[in-house]
C-alpha positions in Angstrom: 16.7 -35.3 -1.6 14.7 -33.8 -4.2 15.6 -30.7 -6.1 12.2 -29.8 -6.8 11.3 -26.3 -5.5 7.6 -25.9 -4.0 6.4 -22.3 -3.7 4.0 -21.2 -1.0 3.1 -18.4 -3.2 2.8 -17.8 -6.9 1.6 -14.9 -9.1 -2.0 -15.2 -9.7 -2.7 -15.9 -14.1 -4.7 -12.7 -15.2 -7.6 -13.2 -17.9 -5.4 -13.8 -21.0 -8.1 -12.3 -23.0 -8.1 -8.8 -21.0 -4.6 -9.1 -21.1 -4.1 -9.1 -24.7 -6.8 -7.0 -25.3 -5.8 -4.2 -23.2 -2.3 -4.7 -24.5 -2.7 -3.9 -28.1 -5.1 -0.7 -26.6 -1.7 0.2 -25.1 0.1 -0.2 -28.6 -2.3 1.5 -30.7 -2.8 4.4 -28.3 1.3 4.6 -28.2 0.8 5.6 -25.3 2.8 4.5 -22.6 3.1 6.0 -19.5 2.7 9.6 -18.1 -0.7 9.1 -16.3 -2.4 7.4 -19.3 -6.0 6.7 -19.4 -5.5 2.9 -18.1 -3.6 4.4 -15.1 -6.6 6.5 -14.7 -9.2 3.5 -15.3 -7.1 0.9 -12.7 -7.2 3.8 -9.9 -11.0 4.8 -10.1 -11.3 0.6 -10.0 -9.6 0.7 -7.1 -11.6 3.5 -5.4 -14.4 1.8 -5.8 -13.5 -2.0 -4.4 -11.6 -0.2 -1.3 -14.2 3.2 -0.6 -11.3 5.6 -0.5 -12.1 8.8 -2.6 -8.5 9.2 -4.3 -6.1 6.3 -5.4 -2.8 7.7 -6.5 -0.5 5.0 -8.4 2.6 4.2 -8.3 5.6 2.0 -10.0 5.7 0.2 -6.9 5.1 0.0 -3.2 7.4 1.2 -1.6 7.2 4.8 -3.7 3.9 5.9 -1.8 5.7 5.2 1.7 8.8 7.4 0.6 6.1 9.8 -0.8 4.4 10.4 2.6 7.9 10.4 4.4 9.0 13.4 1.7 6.2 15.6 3.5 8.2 15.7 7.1 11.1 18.1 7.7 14.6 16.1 8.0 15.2 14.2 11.5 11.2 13.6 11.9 10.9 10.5 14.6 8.3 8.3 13.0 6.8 5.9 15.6 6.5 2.5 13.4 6.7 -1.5 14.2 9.5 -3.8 13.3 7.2 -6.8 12.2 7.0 -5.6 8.8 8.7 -5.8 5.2 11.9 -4.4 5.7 10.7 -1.5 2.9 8.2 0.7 5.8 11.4 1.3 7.8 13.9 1.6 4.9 11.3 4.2 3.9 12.1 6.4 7.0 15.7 5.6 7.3 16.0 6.8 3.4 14.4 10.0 4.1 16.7 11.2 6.3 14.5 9.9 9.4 14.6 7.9 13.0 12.3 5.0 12.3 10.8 4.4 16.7 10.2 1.3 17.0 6.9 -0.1 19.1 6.4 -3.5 20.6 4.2 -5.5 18.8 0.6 -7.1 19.7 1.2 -10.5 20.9 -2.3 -11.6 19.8 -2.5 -9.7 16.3 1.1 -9.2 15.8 0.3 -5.3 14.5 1.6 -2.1 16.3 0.7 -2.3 19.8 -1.6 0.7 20.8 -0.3 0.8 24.4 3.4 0.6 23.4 2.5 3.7 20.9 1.2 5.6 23.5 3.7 4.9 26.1 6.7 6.8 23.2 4.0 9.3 22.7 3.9 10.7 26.5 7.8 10.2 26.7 9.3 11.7 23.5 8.9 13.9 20.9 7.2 12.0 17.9 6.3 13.5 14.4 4.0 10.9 13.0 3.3 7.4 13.3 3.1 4.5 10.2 1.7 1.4 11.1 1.3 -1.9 9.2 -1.8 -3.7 9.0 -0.1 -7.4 9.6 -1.5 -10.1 7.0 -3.9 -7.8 5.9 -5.5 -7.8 9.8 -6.5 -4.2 10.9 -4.2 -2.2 13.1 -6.3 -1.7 16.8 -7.3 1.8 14.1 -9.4 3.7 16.9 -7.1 3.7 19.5 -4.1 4.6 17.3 -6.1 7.1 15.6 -7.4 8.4 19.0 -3.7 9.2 19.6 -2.5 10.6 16.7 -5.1 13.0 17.3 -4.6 14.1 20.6 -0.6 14.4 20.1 -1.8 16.1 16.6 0.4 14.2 14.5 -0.6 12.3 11.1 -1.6 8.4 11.4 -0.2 6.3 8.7 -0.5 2.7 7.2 1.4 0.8 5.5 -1.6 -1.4 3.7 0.7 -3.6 1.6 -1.2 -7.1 2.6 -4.4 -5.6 2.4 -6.2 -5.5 -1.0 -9.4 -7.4 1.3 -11.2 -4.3 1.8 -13.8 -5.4 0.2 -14.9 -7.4 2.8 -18.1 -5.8 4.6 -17.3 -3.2 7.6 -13.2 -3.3 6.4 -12.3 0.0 6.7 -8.5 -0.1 5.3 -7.9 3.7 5.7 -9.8 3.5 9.3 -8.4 6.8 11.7 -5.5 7.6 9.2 -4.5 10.6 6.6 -3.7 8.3 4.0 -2.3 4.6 3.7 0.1 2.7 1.1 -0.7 -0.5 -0.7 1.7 -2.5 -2.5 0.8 -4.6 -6.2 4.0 -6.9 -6.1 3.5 -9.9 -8.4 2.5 -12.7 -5.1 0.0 -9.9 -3.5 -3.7 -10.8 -3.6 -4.2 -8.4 -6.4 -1.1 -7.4 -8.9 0.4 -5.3 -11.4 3.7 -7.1 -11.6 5.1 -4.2 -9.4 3.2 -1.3 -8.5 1.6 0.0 -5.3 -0.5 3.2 -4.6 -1.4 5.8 -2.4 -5.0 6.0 -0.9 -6.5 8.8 1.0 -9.7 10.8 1.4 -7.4 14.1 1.6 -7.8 15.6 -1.7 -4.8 18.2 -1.2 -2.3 15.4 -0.6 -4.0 13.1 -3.3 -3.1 15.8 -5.9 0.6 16.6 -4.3 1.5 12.8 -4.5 0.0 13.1 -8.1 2.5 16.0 -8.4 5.4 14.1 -7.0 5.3 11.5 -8.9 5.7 13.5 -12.2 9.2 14.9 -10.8 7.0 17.4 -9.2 5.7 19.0 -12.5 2.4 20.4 -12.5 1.2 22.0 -15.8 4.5 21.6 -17.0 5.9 23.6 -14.6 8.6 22.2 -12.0 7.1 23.4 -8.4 8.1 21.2 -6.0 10.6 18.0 -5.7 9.2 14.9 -6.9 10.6 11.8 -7.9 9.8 9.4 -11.5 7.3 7.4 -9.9 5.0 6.7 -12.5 2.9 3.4 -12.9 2.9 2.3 -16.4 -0.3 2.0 -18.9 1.0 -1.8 -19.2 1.5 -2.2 -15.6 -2.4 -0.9 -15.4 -3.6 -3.3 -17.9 -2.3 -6.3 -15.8 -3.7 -4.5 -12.8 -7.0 -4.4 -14.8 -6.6 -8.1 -16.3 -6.9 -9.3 -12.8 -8.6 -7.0 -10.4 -12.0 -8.5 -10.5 -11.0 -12.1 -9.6 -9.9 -10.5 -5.8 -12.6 -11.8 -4.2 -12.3 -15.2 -5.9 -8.0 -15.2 -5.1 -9.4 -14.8 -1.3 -11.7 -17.9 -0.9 -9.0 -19.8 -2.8 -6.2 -19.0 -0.3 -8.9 -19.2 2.7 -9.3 -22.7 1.2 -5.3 -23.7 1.0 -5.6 -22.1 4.6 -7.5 -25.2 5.7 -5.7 -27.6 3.7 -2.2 -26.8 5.3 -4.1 -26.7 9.1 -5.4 -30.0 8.6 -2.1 -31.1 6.8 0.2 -30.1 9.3 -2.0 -30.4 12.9 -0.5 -31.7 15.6 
């Protein structure tokens, strides 16, 4: 048997040039990290290919999840669905939480609307996260439909979905804010990294707070955590980000090759 190992993904190669460039920028700037100028750059890039108003990075994905969960009192019940990275439930659990778990879509494999609804008019429920599967929208107007009637915030957990370019894609769809993730396989990557988009100006600026250890203006006003994306985290974000489109046609293409590899 052979030893050989065959990945079904690898980290995409970034343009070297862009890479190096923005590198030494990063040296002769010495500066580093504390919401430098390439952090700043990457999350106005990211506004734009996605149409949310405010990107807020972050070190990596899972930071903008425990983030959102940091904003509900101890012992919140989050409604959420357990076809997902282990890290949207782990987010709950860590902050003090009880992750409710809905039935998934057979069809879509995301949160089933009817199964959120059906906790909703049975138990007491302070928000809901969902996951958009694969990068495949949540059913987003009838879950947003419910969080507004039971008038309680709509989350996503967006990690797949750096697509939103795509015409009438509407990642943040129904919801207060949603979390991406920038590991080094994702479509688009920093390495590690992730952000928090919304259209919420007041939260964009607390999660800007929060992760500075919850200093604003050099004063300490609420809790926060270190959750700061690096300048050269950025640059690799920056090295890479306008090749999405082209990483999607290339995987849409292996897409084909493995279903006529393997039909039948």
């Amino acid at each position: 048997m052979s030893k050989k190992k065959f990945f079904v993904t690898r980290p995409r190669r970034p343009n070297l040039a862009k890479l190096i460039f923005g590198i030494i920028g990063v040296v002769l700037r010495n500066l580093y990290t504390n919401d430098g100028p390439r952090v700043r750059q990457l999350e106005r890039e990211i506004s734009t290919l996605t149409r949310v108003k405010y990107v807020v990075c972050m070190a990596n994905g899972t930071l903008p999840l425990i983030f959102l969960m940091s904003r509900h009192v101890p012992n919140s019940r989050i409604v959420t669905t357990p076809f997902s990275f282990v890290a949207t439930s782990s987010a709950i659990s860590n902050a003090n939480h009880h992750p409710i778990w809905a039935d998934i879509d057979g069809l879509t494999l995301n949160i089933s609307a009817a199964a959120v609804a059906d906790i909703l008019n049975s138990e007491k429920v302070d928000a809901i996260l969902a996951t958009h599967v694969f990068g495949n929208l949540c059913d987003s107007s009838a879950l947003g439909d419910l969080a507004k009637s039971h008038k309680i915030p709509l989350y996503y957990d967006a990690a797949h979905c750096m697509n939103s370019n795509f015409d009438n894609y509407d990642i943040l769809a129904s919801a207060d804010a949603c979390t991406m993730s920038f590991h080094a396989t994702k479509i688009f990557s920093t390495g590690e990294g992730g952000a928090l988009l919304t259209n919420n100006q007041d939260l964009a600026e607390a999660a800007r707070v929060w992760r500075n250890f919850g200093i604003s203006n050099g004063e300490i006003v609420s809790l926060g955590q270190n959750a700061k994306m690096s300048e050269l985290q950025a640059v690799l974000g920056l090295s890479n980000i306008r090749s999405v489109g082209a990483e999607i046609r290339r995987r849409a293409k292996l897409r084909k090759v493995y279903e006529s590899a393997l039909r039948g």
